[in-house]
PDB file of N, CA, C and O in Angstrom, chain B, residues numbered from 101:
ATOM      1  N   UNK B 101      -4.729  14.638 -40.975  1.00  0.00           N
ATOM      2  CA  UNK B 101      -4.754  14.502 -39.526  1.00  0.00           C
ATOM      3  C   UNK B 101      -4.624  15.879 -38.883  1.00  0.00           C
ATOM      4  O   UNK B 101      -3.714  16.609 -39.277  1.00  0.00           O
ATOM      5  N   UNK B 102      -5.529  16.337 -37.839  1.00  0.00           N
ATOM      6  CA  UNK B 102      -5.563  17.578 -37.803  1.00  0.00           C
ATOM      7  C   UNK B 102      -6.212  17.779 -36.080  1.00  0.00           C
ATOM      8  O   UNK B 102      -6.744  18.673 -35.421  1.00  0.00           O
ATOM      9  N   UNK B 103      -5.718  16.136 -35.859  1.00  0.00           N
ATOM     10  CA  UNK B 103      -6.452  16.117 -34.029  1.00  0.00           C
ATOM     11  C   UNK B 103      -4.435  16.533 -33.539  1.00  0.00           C
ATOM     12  O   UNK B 103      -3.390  16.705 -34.167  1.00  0.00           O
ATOM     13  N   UNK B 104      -4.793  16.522 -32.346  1.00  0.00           N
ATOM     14  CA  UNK B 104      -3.412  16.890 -31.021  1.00  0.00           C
ATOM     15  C   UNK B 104      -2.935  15.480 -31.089  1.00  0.00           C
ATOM     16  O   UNK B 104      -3.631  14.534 -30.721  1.00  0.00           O
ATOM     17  N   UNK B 105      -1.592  15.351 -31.625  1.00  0.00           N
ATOM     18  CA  UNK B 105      -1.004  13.949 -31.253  1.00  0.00           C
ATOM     19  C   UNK B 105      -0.767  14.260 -29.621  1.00  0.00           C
ATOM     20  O   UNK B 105      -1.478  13.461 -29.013  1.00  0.00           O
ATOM     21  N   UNK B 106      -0.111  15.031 -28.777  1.00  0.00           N
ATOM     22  CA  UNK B 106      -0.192  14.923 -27.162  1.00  0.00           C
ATOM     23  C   UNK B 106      -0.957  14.831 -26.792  1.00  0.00           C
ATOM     24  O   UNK B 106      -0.756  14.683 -25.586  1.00  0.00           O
ATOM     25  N   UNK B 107      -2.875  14.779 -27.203  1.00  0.00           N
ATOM     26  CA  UNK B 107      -3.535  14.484 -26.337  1.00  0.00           C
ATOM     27  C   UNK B 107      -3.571  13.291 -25.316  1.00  0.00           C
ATOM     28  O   UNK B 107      -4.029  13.272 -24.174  1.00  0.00           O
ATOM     29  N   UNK B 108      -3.169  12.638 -25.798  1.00  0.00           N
ATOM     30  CA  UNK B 108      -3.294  11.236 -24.623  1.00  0.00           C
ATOM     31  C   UNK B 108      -1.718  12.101 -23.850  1.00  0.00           C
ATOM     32  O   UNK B 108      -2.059  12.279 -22.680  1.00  0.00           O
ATOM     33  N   UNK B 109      -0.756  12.470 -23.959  1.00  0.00           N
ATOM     34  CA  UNK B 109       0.403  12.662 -23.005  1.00  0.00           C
ATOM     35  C   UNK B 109      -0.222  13.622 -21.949  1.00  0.00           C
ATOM     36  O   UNK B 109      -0.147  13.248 -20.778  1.00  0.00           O
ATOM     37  N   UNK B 110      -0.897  14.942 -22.242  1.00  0.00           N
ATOM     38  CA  UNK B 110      -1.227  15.779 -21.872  1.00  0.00           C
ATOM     39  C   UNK B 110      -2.149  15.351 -20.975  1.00  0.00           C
ATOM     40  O   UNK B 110      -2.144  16.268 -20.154  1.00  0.00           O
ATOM     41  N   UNK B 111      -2.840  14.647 -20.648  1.00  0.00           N
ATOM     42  CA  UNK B 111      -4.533  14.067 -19.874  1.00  0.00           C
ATOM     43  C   UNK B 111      -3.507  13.369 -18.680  1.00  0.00           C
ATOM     44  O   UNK B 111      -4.044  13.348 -17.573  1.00  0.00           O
ATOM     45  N   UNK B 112      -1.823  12.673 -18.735  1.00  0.00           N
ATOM     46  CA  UNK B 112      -1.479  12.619 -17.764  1.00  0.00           C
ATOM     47  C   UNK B 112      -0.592  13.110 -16.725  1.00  0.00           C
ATOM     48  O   UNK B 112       0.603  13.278 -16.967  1.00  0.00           O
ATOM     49  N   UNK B 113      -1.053  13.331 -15.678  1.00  0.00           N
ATOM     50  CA  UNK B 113       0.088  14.429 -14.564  1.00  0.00           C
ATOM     51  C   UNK B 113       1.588  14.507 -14.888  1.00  0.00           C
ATOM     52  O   UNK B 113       2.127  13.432 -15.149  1.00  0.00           O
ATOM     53  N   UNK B 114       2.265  15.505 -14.907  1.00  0.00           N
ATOM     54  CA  UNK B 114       3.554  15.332 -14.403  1.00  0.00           C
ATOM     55  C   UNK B 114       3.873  14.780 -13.141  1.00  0.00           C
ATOM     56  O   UNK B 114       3.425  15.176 -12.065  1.00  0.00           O
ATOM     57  N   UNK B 115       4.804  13.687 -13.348  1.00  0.00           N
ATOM     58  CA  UNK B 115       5.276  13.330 -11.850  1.00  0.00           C
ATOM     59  C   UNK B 115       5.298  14.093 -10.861  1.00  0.00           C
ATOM     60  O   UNK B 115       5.607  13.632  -9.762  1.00  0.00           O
ATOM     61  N   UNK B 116       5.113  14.868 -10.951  1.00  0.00           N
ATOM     62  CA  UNK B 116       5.875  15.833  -9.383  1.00  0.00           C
ATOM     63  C   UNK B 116       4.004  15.932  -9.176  1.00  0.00           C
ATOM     64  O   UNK B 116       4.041  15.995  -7.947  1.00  0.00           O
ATOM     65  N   UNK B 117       2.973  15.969  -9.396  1.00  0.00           N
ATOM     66  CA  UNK B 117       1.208  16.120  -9.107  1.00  0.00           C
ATOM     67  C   UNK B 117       0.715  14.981  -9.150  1.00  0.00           C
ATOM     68  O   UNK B 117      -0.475  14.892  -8.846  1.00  0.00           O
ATOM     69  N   UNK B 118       1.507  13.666  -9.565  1.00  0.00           N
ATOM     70  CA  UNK B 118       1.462  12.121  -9.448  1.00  0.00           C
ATOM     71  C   UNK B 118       0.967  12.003  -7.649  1.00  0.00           C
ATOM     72  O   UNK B 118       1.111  12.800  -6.722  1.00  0.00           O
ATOM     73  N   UNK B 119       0.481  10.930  -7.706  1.00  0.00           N
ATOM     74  CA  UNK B 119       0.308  10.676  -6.144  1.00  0.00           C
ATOM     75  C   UNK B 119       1.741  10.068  -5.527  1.00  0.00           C
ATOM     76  O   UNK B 119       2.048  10.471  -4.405  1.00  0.00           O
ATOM     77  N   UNK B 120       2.391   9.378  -6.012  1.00  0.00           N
ATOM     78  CA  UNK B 120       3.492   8.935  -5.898  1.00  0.00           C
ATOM     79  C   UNK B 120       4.281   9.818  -5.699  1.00  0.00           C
ATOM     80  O   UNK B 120       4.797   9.803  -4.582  1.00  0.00           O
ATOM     81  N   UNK B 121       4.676  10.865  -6.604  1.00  0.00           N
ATOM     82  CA  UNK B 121       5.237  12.100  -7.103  1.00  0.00           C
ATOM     83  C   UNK B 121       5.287  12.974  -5.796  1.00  0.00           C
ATOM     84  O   UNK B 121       6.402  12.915  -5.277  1.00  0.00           O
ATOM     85  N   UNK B 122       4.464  13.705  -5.172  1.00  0.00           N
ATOM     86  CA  UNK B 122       3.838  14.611  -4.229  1.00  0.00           C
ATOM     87  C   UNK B 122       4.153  13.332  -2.731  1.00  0.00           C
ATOM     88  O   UNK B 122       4.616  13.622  -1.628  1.00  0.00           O
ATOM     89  N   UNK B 123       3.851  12.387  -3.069  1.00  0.00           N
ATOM     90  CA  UNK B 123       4.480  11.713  -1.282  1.00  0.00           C
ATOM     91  C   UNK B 123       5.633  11.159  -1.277  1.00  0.00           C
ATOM     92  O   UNK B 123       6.094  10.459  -0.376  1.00  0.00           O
ATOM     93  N   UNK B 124       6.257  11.522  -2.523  1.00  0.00           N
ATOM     94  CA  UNK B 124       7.678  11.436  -2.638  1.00  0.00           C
ATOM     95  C   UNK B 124       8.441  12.926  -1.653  1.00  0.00           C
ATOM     96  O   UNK B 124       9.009  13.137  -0.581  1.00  0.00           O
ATOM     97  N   UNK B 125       8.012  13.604  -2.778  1.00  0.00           N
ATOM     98  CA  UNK B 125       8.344  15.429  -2.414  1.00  0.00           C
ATOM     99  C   UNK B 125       8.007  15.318  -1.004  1.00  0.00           C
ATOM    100  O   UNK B 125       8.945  15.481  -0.224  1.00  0.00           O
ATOM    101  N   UNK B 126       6.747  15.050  -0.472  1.00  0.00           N
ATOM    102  CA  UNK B 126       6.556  15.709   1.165  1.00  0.00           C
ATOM    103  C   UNK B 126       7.275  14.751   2.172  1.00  0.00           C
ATOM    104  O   UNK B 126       7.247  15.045   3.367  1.00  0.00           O
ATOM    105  N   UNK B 127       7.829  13.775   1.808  1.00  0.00           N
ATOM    106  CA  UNK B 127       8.256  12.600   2.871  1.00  0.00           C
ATOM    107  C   UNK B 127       9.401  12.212   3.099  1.00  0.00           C
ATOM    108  O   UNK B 127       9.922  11.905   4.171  1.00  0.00           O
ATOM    109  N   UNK B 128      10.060  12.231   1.431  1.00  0.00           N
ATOM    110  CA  UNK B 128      12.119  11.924   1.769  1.00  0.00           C
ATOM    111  C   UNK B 128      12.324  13.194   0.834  1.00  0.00           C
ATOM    112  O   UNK B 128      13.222  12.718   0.139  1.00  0.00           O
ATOM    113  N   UNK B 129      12.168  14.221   0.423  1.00  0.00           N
ATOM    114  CA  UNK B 129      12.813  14.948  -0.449  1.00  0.00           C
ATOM    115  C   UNK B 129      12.454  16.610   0.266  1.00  0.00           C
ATOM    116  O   UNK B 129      13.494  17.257   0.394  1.00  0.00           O
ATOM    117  N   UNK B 130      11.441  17.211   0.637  1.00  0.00           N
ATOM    118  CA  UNK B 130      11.357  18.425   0.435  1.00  0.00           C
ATOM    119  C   UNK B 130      10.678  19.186   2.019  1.00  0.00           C
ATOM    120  O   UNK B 130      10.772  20.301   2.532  1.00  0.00           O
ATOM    121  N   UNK B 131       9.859  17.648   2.462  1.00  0.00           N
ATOM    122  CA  UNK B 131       9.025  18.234   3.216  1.00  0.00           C
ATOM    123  C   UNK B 131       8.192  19.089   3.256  1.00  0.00           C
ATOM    124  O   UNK B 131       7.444  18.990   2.283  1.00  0.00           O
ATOM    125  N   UNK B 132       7.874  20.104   4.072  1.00  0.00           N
ATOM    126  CA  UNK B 132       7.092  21.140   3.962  1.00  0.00           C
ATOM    127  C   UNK B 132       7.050  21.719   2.440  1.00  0.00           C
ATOM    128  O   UNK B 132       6.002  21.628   1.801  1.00  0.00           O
ATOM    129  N   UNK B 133       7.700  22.053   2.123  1.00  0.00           N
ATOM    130  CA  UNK B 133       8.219  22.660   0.710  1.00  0.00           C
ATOM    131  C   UNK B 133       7.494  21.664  -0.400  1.00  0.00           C
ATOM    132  O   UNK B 133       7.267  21.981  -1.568  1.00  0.00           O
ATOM    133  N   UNK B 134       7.266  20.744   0.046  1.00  0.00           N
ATOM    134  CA  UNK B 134       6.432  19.915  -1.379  1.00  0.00           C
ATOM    135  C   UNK B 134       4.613  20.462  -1.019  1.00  0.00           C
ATOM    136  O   UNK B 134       3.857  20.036  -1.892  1.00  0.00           O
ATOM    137  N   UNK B 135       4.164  20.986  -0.325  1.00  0.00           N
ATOM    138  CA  UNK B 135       2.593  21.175   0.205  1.00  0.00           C
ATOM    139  C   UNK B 135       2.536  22.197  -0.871  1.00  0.00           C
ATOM    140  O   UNK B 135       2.249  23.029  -0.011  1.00  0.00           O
ATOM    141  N   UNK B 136       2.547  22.890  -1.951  1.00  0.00           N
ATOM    142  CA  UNK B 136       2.181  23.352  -2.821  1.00  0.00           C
ATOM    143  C   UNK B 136       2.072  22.064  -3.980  1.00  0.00           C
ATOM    144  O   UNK B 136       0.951  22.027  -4.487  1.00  0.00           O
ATOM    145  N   UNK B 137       2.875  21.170  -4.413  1.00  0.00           N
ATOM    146  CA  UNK B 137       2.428  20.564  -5.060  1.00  0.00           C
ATOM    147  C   UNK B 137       1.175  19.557  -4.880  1.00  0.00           C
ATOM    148  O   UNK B 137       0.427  19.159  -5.773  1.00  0.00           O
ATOM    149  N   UNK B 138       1.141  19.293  -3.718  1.00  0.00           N
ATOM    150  CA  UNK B 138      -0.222  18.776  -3.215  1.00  0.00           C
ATOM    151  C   UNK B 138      -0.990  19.525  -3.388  1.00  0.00           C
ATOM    152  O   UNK B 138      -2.019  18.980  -3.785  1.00  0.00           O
ATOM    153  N   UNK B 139      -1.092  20.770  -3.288  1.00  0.00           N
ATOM    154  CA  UNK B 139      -2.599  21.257  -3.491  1.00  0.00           C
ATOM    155  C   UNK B 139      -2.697  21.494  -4.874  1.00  0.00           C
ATOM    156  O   UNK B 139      -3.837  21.478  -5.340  1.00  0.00           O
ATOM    157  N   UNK B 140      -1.957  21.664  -5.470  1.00  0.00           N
ATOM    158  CA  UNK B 140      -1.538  21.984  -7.045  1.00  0.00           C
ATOM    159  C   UNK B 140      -2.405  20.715  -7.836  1.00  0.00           C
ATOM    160  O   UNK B 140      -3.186  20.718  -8.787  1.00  0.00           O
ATOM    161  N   UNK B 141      -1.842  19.602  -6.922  1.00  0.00           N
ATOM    162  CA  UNK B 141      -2.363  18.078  -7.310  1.00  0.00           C
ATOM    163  C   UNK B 141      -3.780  17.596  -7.869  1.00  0.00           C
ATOM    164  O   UNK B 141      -4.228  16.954  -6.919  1.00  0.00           O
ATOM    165  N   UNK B 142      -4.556  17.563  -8.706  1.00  0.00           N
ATOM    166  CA  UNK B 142      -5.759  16.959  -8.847  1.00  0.00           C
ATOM    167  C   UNK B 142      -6.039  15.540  -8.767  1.00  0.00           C
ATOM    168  O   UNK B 142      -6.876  14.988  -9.481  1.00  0.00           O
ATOM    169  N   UNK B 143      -5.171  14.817  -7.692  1.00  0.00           N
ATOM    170  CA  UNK B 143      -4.877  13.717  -7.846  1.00  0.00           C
ATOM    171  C   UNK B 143      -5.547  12.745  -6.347  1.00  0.00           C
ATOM    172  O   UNK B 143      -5.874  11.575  -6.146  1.00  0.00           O
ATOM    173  N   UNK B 144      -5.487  14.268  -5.381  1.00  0.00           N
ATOM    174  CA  UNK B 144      -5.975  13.834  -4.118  1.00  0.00           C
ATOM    175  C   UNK B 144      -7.173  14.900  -3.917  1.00  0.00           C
ATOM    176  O   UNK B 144      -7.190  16.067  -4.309  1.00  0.00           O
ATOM    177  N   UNK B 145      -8.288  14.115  -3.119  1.00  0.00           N
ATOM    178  CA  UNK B 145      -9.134  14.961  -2.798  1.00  0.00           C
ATOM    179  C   UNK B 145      -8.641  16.330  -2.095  1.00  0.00           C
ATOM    180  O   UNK B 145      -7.482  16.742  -2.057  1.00  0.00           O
ATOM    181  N   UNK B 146      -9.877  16.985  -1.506  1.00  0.00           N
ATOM    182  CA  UNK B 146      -9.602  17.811  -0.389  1.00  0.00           C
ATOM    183  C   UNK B 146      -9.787  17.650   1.069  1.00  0.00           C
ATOM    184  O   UNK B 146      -9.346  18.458   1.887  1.00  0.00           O
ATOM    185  N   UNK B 147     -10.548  16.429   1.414  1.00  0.00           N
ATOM    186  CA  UNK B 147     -10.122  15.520   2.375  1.00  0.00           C
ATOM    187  C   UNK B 147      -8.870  15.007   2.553  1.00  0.00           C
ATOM    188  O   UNK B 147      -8.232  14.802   3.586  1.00  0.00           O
ATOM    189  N   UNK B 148      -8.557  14.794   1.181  1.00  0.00           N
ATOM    190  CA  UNK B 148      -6.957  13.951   1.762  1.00  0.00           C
ATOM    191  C   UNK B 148      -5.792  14.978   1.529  1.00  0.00           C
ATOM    192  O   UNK B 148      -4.660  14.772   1.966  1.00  0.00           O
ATOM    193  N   UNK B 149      -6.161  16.167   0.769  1.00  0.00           N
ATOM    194  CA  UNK B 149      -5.051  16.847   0.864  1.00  0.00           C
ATOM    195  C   UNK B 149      -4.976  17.629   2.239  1.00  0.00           C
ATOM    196  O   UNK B 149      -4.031  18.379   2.483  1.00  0.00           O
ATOM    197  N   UNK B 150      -6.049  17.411   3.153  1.00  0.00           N
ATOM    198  CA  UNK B 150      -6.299  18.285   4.871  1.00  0.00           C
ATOM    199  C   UNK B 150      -5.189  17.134   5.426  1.00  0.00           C
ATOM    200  O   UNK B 150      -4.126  17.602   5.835  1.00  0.00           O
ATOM    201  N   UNK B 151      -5.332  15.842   5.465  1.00  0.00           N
ATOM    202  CA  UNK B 151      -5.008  14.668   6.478  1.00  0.00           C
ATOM    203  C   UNK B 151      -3.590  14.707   5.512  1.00  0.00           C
ATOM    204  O   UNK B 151      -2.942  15.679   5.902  1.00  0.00           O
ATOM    205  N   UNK B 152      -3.222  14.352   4.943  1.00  0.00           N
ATOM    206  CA  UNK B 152      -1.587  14.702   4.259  1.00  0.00           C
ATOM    207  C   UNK B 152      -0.927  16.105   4.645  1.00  0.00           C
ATOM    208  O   UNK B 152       0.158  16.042   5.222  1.00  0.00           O
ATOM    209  N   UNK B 153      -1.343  17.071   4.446  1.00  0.00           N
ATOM    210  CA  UNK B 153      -1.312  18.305   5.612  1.00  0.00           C
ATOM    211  C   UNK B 153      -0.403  17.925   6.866  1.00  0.00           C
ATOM    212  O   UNK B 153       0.752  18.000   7.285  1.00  0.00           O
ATOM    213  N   UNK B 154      -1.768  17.435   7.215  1.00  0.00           N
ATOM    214  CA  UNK B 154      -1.572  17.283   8.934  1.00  0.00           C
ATOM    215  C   UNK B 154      -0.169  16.430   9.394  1.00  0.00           C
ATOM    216  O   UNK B 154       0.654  16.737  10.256  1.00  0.00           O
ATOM    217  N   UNK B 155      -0.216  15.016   8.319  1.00  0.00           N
ATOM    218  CA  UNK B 155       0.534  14.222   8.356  1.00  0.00           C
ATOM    219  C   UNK B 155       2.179  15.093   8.449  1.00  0.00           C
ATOM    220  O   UNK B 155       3.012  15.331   9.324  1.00  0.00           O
ATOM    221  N   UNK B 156       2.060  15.276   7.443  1.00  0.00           N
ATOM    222  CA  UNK B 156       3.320  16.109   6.873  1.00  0.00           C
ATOM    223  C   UNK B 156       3.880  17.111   8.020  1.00  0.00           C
ATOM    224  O   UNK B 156       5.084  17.095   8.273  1.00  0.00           O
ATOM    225  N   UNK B 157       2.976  18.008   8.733  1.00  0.00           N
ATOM    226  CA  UNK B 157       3.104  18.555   9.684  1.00  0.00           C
ATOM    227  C   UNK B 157       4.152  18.098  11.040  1.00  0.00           C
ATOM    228  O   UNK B 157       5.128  18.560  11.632  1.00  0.00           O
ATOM    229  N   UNK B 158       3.355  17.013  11.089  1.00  0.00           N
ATOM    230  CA  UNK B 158       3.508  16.206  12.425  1.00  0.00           C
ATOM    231  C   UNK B 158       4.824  15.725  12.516  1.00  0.00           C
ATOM    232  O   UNK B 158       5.559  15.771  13.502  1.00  0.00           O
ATOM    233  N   UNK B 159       5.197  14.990  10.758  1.00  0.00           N
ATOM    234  CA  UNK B 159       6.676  14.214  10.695  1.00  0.00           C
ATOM    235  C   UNK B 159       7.967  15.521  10.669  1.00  0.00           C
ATOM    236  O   UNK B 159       9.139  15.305  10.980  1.00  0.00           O
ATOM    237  N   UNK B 160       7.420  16.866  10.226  1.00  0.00           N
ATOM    238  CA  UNK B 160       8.462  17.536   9.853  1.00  0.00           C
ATOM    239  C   UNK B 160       8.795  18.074  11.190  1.00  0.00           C
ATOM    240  O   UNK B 160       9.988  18.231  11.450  1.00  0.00           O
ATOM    241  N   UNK B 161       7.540  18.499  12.427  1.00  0.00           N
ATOM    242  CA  UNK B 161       8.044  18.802  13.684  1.00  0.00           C
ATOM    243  C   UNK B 161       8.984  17.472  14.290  1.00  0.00           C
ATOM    244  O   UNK B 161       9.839  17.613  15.165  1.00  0.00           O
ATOM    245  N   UNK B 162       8.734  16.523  13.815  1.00  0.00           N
ATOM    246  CA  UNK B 162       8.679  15.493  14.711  1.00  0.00           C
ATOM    247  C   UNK B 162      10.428  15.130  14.856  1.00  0.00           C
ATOM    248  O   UNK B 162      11.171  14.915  15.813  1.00  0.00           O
ATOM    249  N   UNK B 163      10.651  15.211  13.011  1.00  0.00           N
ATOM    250  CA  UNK B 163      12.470  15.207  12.678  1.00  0.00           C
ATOM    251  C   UNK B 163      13.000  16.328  13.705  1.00  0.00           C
ATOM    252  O   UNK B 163      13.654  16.192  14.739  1.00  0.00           O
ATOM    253  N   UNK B 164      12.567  17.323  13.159  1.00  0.00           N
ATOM    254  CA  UNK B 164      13.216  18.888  13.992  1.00  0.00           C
ATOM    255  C   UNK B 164      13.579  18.601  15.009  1.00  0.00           C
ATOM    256  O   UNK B 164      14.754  18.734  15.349  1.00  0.00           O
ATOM    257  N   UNK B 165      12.487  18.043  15.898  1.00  0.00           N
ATOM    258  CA  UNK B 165      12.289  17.737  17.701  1.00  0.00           C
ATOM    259  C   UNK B 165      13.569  16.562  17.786  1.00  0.00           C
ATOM    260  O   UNK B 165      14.193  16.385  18.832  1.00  0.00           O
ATOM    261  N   UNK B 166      13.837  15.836  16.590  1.00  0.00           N
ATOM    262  CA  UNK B 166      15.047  14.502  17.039  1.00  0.00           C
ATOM    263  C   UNK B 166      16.490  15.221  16.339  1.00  0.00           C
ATOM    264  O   UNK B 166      17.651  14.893  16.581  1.00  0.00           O
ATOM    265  N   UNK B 167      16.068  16.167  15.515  1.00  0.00           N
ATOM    266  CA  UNK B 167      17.638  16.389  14.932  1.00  0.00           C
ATOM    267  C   UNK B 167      18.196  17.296  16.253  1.00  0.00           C
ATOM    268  O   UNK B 167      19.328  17.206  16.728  1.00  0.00           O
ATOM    269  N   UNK B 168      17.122  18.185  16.720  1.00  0.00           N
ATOM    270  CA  UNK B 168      17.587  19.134  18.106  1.00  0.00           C
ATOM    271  C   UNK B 168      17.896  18.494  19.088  1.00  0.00           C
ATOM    272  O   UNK B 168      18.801  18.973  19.770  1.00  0.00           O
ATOM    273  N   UNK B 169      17.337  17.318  19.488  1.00  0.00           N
ATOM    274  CA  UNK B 169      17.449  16.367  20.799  1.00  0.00           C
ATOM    275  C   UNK B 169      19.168  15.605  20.500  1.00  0.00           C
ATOM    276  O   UNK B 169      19.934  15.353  21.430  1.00  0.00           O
ATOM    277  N   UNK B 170      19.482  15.354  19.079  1.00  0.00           N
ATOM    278  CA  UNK B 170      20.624  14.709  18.842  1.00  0.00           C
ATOM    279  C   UNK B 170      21.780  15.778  18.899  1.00  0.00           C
ATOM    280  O   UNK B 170      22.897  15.430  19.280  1.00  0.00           O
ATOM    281  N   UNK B 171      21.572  16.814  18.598  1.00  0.00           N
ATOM    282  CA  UNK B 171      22.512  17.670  18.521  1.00  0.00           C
ATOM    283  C   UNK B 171      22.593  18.160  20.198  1.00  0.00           C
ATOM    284  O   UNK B 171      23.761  18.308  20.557  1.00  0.00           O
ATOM    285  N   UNK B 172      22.071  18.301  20.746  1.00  0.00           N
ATOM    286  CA  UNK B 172      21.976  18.682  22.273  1.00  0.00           C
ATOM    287  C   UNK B 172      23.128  17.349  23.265  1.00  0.00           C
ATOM    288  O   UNK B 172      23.934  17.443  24.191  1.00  0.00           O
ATOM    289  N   UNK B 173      22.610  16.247  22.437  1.00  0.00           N
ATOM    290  CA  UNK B 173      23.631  14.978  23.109  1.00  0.00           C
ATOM    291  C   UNK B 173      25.016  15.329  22.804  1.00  0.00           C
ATOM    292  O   UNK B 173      26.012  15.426  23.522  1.00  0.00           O
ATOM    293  N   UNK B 174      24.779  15.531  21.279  1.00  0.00           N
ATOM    294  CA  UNK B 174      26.209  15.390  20.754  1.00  0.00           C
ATOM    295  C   UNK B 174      26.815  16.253  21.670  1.00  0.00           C
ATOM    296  O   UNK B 174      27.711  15.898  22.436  1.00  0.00           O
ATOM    297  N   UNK B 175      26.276  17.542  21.599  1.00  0.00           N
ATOM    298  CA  UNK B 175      26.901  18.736  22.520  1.00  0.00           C
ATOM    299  C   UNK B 175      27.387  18.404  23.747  1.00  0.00           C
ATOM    300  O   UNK B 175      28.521  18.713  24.114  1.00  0.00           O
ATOM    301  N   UNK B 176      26.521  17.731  24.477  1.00  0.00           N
ATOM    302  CA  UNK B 176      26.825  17.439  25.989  1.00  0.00           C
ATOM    303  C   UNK B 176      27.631  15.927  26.241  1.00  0.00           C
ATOM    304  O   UNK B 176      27.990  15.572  27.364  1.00  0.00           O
ATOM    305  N   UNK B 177      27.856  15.079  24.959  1.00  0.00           N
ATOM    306  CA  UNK B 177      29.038  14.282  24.914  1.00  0.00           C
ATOM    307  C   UNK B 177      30.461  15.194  24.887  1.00  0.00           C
ATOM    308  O   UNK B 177      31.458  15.138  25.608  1.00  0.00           O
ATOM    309  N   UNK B 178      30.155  15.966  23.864  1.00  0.00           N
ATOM    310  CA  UNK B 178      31.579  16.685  23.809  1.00  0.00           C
ATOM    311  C   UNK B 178      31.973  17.591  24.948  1.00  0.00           C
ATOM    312  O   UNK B 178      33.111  18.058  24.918  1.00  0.00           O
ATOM    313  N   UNK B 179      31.259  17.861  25.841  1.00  0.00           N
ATOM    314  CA  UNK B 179      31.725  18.883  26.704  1.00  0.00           C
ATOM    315  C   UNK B 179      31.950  17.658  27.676  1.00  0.00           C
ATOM    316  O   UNK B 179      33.058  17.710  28.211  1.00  0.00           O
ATOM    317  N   UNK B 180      31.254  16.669  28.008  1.00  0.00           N
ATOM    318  CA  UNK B 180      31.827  15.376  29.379  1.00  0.00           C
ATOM    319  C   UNK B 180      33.136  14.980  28.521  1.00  0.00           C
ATOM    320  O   UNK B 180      33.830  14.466  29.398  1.00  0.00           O
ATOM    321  N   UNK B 181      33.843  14.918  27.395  1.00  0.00           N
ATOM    322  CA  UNK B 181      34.784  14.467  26.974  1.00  0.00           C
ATOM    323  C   UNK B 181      36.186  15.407  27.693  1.00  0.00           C
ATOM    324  O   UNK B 181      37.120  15.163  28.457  1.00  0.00           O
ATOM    325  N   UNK B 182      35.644  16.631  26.899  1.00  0.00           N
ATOM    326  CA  UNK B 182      36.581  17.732  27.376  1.00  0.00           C
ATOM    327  C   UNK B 182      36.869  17.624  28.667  1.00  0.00           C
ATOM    328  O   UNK B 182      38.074  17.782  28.861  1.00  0.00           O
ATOM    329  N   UNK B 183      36.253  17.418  29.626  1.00  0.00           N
ATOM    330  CA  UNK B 183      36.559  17.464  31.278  1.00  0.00           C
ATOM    331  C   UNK B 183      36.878  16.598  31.823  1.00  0.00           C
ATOM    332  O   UNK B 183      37.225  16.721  32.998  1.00  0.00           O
ATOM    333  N   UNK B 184      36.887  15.396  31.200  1.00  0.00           N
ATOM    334  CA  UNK B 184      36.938  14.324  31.695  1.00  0.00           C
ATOM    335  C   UNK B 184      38.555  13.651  31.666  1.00  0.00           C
ATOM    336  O   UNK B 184      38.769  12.538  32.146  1.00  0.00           O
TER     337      UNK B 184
END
């Protein structure tokens, strides 16, 4: 015997270039920071790695814009507390 016993392991992705894997990373784990494994990915076109992009974009401003808006409340609860 003189074939690659990993060939069949090797032909499949590591999780993290999985489709699963990569909208794991960009969505509850890494955010922005996972868009290298997407492109890394041979798993999604280049159509869908533009619109996952975009996606990804949109949700990571989108947290920012609510974690800043929450922290601004919190702030201005605590200062009506103080005076009050």
């Amino acid at each position: 015997m003189t074939g690659n016993v990993n060939s069949a392991a090797d032909s499949k992705p590591k999780w993290y270039y999985s489709r699963w894997g990569v909208l794991l990373l960009l969505f509850l784990i890494a955010g922005p920071l996972g868009l290298p494994f997407l492109f890394k990915s041979e798993q999604f076109s280049k159509f869908w790695k533009i619109v996952i992009t975009f996606i990804t974009a949109v949700y990571f401003v989108t947290i920012i814009i609510l974690l800043i808006s929450l922290e601004l409340w919190f702030v201005h609860r605590i200062v009506c507390l103080q005076y009050s």
